[in-house]
C-alpha positions as CSV (number, residue, x, y, z in Angstrom):
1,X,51.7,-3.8,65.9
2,X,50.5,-0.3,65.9
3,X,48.7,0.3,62.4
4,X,49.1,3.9,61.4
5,X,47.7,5.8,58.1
6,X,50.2,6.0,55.7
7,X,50.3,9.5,55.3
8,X,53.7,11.4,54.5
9,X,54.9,13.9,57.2
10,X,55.8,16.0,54.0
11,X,52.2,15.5,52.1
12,X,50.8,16.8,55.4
13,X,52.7,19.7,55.9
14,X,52.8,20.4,52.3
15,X,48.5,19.9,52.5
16,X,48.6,22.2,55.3
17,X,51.0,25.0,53.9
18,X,48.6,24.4,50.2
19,X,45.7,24.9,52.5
20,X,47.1,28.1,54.5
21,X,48.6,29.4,50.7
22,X,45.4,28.9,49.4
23,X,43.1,30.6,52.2
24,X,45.6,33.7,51.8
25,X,45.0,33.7,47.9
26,X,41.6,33.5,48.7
27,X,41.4,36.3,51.3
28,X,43.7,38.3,48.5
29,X,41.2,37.6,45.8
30,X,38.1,39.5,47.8
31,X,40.7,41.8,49.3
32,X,41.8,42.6,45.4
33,X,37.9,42.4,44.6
34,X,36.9,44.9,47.0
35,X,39.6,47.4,46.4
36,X,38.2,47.2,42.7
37,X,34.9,48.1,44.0
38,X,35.9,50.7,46.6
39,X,38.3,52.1,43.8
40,X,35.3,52.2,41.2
41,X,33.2,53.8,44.0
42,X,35.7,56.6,45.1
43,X,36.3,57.2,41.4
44,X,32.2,58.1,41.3
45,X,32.5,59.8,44.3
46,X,35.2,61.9,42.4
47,X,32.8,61.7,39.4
48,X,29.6,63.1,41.2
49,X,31.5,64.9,43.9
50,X,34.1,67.0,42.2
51,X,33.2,67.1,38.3
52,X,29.6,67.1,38.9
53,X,29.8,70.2,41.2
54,X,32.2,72.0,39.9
55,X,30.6,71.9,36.0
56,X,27.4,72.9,37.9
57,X,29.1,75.8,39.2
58,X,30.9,76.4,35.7
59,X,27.3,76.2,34.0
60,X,26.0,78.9,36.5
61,X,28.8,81.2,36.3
62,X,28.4,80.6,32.3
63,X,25.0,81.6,32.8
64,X,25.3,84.7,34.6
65,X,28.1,85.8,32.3
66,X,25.6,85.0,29.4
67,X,22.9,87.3,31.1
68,X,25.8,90.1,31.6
69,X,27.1,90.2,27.7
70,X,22.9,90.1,26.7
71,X,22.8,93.1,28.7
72,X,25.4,94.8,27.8
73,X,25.1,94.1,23.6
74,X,21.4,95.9,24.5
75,X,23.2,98.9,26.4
76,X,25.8,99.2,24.0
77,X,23.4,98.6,20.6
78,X,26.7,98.2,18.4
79,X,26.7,95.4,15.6
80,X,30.4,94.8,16.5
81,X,29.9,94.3,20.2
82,X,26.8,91.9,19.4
83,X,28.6,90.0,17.4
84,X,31.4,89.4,19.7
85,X,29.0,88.3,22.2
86,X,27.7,86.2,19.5
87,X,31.1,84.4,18.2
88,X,31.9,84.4,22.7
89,X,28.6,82.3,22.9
90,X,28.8,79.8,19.8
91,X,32.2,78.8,21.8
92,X,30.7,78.9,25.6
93,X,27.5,77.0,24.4
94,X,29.3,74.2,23.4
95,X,31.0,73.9,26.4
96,X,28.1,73.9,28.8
97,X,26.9,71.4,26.9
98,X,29.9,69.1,27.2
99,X,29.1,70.0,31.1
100,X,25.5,68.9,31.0
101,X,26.6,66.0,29.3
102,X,29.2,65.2,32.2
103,X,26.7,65.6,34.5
104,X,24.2,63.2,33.7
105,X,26.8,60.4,32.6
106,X,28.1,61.0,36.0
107,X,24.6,60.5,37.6
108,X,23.5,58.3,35.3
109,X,20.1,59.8,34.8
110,X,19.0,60.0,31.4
111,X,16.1,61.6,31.8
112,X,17.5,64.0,34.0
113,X,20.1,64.5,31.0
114,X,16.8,64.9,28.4
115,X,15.4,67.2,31.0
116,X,18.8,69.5,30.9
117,X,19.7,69.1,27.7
118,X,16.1,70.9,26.7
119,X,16.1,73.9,28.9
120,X,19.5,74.0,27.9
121,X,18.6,74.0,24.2
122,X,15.7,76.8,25.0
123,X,18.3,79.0,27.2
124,X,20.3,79.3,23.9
125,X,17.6,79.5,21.3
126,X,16.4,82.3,23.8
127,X,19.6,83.8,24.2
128,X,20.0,83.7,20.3
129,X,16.7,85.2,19.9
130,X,17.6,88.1,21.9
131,X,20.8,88.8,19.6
132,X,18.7,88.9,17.0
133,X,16.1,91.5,18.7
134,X,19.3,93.8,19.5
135,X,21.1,92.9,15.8
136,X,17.6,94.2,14.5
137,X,17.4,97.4,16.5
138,X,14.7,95.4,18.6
139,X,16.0,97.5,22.1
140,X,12.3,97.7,23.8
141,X,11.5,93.8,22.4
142,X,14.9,92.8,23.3
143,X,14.4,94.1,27.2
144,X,10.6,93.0,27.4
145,X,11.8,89.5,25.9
146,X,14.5,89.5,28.5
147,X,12.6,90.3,31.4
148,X,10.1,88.0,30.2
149,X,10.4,84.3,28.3
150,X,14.2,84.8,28.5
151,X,14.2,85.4,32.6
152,X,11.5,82.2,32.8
153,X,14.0,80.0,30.8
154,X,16.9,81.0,32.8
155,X,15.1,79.9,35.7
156,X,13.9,76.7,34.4
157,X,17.7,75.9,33.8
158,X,18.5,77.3,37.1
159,X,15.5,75.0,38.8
160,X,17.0,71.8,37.1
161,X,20.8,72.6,37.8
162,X,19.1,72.6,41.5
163,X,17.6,69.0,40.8
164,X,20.8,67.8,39.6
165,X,22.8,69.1,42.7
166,X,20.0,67.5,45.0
167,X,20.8,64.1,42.7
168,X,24.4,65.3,43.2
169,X,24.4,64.8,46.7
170,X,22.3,61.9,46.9
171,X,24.4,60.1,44.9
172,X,27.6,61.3,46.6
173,X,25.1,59.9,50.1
174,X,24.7,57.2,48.3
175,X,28.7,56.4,47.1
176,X,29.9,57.3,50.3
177,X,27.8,54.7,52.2
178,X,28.6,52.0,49.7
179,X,32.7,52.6,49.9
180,X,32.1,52.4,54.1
181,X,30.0,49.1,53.9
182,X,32.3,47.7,50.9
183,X,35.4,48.8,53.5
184,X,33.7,47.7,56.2
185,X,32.8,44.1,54.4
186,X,35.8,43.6,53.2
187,X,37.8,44.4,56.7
188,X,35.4,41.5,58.4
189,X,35.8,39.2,55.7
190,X,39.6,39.8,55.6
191,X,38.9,39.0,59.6
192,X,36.7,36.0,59.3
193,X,39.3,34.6,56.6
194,X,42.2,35.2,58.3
195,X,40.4,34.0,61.5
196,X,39.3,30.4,60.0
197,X,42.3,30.1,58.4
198,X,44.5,30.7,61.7
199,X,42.0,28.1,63.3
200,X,41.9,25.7,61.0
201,X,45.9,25.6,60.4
202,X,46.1,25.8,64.1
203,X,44.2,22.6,64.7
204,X,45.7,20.8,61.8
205,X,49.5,21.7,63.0
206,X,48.6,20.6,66.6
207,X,47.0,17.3,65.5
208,X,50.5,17.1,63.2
209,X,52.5,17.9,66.1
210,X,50.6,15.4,68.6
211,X,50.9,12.9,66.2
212,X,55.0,13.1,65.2
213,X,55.1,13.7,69.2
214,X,53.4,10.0,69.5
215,X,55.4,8.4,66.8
216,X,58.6,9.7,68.2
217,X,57.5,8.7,71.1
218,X,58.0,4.7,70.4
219,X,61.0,5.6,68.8
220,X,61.9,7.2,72.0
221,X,61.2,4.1,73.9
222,X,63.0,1.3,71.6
223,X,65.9,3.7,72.2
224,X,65.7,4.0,75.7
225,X,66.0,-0.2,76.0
226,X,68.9,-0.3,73.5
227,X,70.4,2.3,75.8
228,X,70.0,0.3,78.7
229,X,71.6,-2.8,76.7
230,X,68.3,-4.4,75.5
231,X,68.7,-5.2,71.9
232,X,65.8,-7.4,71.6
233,X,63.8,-4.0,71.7
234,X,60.5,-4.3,70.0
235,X,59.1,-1.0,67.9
236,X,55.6,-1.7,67.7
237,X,55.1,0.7,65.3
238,X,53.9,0.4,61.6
239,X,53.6,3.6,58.9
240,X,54.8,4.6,55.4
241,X,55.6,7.9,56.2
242,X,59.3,9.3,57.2
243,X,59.1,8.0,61.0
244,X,57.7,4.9,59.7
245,X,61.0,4.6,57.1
246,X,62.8,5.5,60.3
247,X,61.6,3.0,62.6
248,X,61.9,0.0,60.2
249,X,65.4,0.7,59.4
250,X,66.1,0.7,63.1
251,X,64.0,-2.3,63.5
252,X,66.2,-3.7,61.0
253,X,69.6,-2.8,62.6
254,X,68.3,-4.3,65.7
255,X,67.3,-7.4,64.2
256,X,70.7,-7.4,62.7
257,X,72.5,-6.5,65.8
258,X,70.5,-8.9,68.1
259,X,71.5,-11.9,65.6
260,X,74.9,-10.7,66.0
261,X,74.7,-11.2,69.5
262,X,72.9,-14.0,69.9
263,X,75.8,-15.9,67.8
264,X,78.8,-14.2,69.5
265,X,77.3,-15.8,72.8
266,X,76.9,-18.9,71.0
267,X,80.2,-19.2,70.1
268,X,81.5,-17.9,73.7
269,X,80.0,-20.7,74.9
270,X,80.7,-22.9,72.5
271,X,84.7,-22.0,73.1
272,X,83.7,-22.4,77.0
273,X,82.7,-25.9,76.6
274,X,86.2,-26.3,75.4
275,X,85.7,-26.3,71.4
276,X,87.5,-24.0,69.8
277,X,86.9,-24.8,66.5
278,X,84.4,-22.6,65.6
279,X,82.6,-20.8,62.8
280,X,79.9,-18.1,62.6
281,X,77.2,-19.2,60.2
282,X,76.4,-15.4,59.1
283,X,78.3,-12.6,57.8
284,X,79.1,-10.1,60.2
285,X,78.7,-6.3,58.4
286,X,80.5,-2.8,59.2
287,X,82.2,-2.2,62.5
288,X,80.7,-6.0,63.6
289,X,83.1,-7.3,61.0
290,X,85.9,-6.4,62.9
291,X,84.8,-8.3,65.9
292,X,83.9,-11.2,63.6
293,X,87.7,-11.5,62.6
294,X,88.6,-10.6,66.2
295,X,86.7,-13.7,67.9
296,X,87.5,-16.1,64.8
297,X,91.6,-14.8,65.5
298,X,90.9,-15.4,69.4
299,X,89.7,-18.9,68.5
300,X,92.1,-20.0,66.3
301,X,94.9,-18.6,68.5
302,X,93.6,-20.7,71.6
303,X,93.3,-24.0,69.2
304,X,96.7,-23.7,68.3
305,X,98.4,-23.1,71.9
306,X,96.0,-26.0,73.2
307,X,97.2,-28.3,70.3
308,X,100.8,-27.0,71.4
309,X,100.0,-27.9,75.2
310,X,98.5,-31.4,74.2
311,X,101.5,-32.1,72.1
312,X,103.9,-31.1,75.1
313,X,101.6,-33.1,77.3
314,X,102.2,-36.0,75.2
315,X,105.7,-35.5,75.4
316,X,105.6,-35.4,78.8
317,X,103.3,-38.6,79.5
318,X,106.3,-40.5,77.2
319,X,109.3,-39.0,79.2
320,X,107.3,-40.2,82.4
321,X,106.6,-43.7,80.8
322,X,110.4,-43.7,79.8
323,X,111.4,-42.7,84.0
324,X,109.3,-45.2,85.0
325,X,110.9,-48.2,82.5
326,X,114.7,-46.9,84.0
327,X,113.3,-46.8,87.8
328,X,111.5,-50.6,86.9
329,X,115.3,-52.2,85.2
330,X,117.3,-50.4,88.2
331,X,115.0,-52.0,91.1
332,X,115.1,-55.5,89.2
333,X,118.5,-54.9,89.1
334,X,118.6,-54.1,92.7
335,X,116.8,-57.6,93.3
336,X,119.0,-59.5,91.6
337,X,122.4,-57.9,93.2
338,X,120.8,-58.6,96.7
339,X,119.8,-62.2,95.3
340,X,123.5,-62.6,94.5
341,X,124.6,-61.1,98.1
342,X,122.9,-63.4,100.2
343,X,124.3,-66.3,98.2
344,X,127.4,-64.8,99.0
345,X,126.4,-64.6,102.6
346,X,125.3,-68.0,103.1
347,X,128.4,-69.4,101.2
348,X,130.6,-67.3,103.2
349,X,129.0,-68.9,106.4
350,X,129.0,-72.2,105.8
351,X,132.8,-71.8,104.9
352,X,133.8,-70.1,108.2
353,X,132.0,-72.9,110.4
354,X,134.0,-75.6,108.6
């Protein structure tokens, strides 16, 4: 008998579907991991991009209004003026500092945000220190300091805003080519995923399929002889799974049905032989019962008109012996009455010659 493994046609697609479930989850998790990354990345794109930039701009424009309100507290040598510009500054210098502080989180250069945060630091003392020349009456200092130490400060901060743009747009080289290979790595590995699992359930599913295909196919056959009226069919075919279940309950039922049959033609020909008195030694089941009680009512319904016949028979064979008694008195009868006529002959004759 064919040995198959006994291996469920559910556990295997349910294996299969787990294995297909689990290769999606699996593609989802780098899919979800990636999108963390690229998010994160397009967030410091934003970061160095966007903020960075525009608080670099903000710090120059800052600047050059700083330079404007120096100037014009010197033209305008009037304590009020000066200290407007003063109370303006104490508010716009912590802002640019905020700024510079951005900026070098966003690039994530601390030195670059040591480097800042000192010509920062001398731009303001310097920009103090020239208030303080005007506040004094200081004009001639005020414009020499300007033109001098002030104008080299403001340039040092202008030299390292330009570092921190060139950083800037490294960075934002730099984040722009890690989203497109993190995209790019996570479209090929979604691909290569999706790809080995499409192959892998593919050849699973057809090995499935060619192997229900086979098992059906002895089914197939032990159906095909019943159908021609063969119920001695043999399944060779042995499992645990659902076609297995399948093929030994119809194993069973022709077992079953073959029995049946084999003892109805017993008892066919046992009633041929002229015995009527039969009985079937097993216990005919569903729509077999019925023929069971059919054959076992044919029987008895031929014993009894046979036991009729013989008894008619019999009185037949008595009527007959009962003729043949009359016919046997009435010719001895005969005898005797032409016994008696030749006496009366011969007497009849011997008186007429006298």
């Amino acid at each position: 008998m064919k040995q198959k493994k006994n291996v469920k046609i559910s556990d295997s697609l349910k294996s299969m579907f787990a294995f297909s479930n689990g290769m999606l989850a699996l593609n989802l998790a780098f899919m979800v991991i990636f999108l963390i990354i690229i998010a994160v990345s397009v967030t410091d794109f934003y970061k160095v991009q966007y903020v960075t930039e525009t608080y670099q701009m903000e710090i120059r424009k800052d600047v050059q209004t700083i330079n404007k309100r120096l100037l014009f507290a010197l033209a305008s040598d009037d304590a009020d003026v000066t200290q407007a510009q003063e109370d303006d500054f104490a508010e716009r210098f912590v802002k640019i500092q905020n700024y510079i502080d951005t900026i070098s989180e966003n690039l994530k250069d601390d030195a670059l945000k040591e480097s800042l945060s000192n010509d920062w630091s001398a731009f303001e003392d310097a920009s103090n220190e020239f208030l303080d020349y005007v506040k004094e009456g200081k004009l001639d200092e005020a414009l020499d300091f300007y033109n001098t130490s002030y104008n080299d400060v403001s340039e040092t901060l202008a030299d390292e805003l330009d570092v921190a743009g060139e950083k800037a747009n490294s960075a934002i080289d730099g984040k722009y080519k890690l989203i497109m290979w993190v995209t790019f790595i996570a479209l090929a590995a979604a691909i290569v995923l999706l790809i080995i699992s499409a192959r892998i359930t593919k050849v699973r599913s057809q090995k499935l399929i060619r192997e229900i295909s086979d098992d059906l196919g002895v089914l197939e056959q032990a159906s095909e002889e019943i159908a021609r009226g063969n119920v001695h069919a043999v399944i060779d075919y042995d499992s645990e799974n659902e076609i297995g279940n399948v093929a030994a309950q119809l194993r069973g039922a022709i077992t079953t049905i073959g029995s049946y049959i084999d003892e109805i033609q017993k008892i066919m020909s046992t009633m041929a032989e002229g015995d009527f008195s039969v009985q079937f030694e097993q216990e005919f089941v569903g729509d077999f019962a019925q023929i069971e009680r059919a054959v076992e009512a044919f029987s008895e319904q031929i014993s009894s008109s046979m036991t009729e016949i013989m008894t008619v028979s019999e009185q037949v064979s008595g009527g007959a012996d009962q003729i043949a008694g009359a016919g046997q008195s009435l010719a001895e009868s005969c005898t005797d009455q032409a016994t008696i006529v030749d006496d009366l002959s011969t007497t009849v004759t011997q008186i007429t010659k006298k």
